[in-house]
C-alpha positions, -999 to 999 in steps of 0.1 A, spaced: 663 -9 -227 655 -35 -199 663 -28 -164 668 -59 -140 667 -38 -116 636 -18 -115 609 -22 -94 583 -44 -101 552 -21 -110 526 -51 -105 537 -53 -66 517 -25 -43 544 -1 -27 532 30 -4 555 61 15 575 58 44 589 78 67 609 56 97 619 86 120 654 86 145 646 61 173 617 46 156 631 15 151 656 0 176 691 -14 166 684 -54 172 705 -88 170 690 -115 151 702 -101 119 726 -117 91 758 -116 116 757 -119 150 788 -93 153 763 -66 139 733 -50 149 708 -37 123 684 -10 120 650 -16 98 648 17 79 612 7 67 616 0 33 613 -37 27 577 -36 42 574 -4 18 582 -21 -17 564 -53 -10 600 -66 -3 613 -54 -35 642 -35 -16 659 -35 19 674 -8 35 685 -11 69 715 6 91 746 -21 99 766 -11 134 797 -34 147 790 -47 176 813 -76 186 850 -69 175 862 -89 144 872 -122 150 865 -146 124 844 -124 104 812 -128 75 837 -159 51 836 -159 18 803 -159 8 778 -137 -25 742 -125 -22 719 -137 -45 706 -101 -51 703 -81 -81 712 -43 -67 736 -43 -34 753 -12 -22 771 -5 9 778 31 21 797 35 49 784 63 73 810 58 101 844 41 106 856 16 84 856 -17 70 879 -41 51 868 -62 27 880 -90 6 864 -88 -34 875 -116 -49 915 -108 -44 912 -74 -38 918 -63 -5 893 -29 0 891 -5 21 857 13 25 858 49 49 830 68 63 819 88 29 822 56 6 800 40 -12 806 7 -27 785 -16 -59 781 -54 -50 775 -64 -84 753 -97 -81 774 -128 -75 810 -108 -64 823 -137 -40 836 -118 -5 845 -111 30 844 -84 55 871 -94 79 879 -62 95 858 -32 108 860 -1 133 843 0 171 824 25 153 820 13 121 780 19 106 769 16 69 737 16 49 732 -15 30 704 -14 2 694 -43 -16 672 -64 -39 652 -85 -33 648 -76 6 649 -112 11 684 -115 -8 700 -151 2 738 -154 9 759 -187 -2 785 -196 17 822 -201 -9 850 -217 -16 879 -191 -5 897 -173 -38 925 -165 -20 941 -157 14 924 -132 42 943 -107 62 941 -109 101 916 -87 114 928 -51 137 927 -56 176 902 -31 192 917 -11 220 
């Protein structure tokens, strides 16, 4: 059976361990509305996978636009708060506990997220591209923050 997914066995991996604190929450990342967390793990696989830690920052305004990853393996799970998301027309709402399947290609759009809202987002490649798209469909207005 093949497996798109796997790991690639020819690249070098080795452990890691990225302790609490060890790596700082920094801008710079995807959206300027997050901050993100390095957890280690693209450096780990020979860039095979990312996993890093995704904390609002900025309250929703315009949000991420329609856009799909050129990735093959993309989960989200959501540690804190919430999020709304647009999948193709499916408005989605994805609570702390949550854990959500990007299969690759899904066109989308996180318009609306918590103050507190943190997830896990694990991917592959680690250098996964995003492509901005034409929008399916109409986008809710994101939720004030208080």
């Amino acid at each position: 059976m093949a497996n798109d997914v796997a790991l690639d066995p020819s690249v070098k991996t080795v452990f890691s361990h990225v302790r609490e604190g060890e790596t700082p929450y920094r801008s710079g990342g995807l959206r300027d509305f997050f901050r993100y967390r390095d957890l280690g793990i693209a450096a780990a696989t020979g860039g095979q996978v990312i996993a890093q830690l995704v904390r609002a920052q900025d309250a929703p305004t315009a949000g991420t636009g329609w856009h799909r990853h050129e990735a093959n393996f993309h989960i989200v799970i959501m540690l804190k708060g919430w999020a709304r998301f647009m999948y193709e027309d499916k408005d989605t709402l994805v609570k702390a506990g949550d854990c959500v399947h990007q299969r690759p290609g899904i066109v989308h759009f996180l318009f609306d997220y918590s103050p507190d809202m943190e997830y896990l987002e694990i991917a592959g490649p680690a250098d996964f591209t995003t492509i901005p798209m034409p929008a399916p469909c109409d986008v809710p207005p994101p939720t004030p923050w208080k």
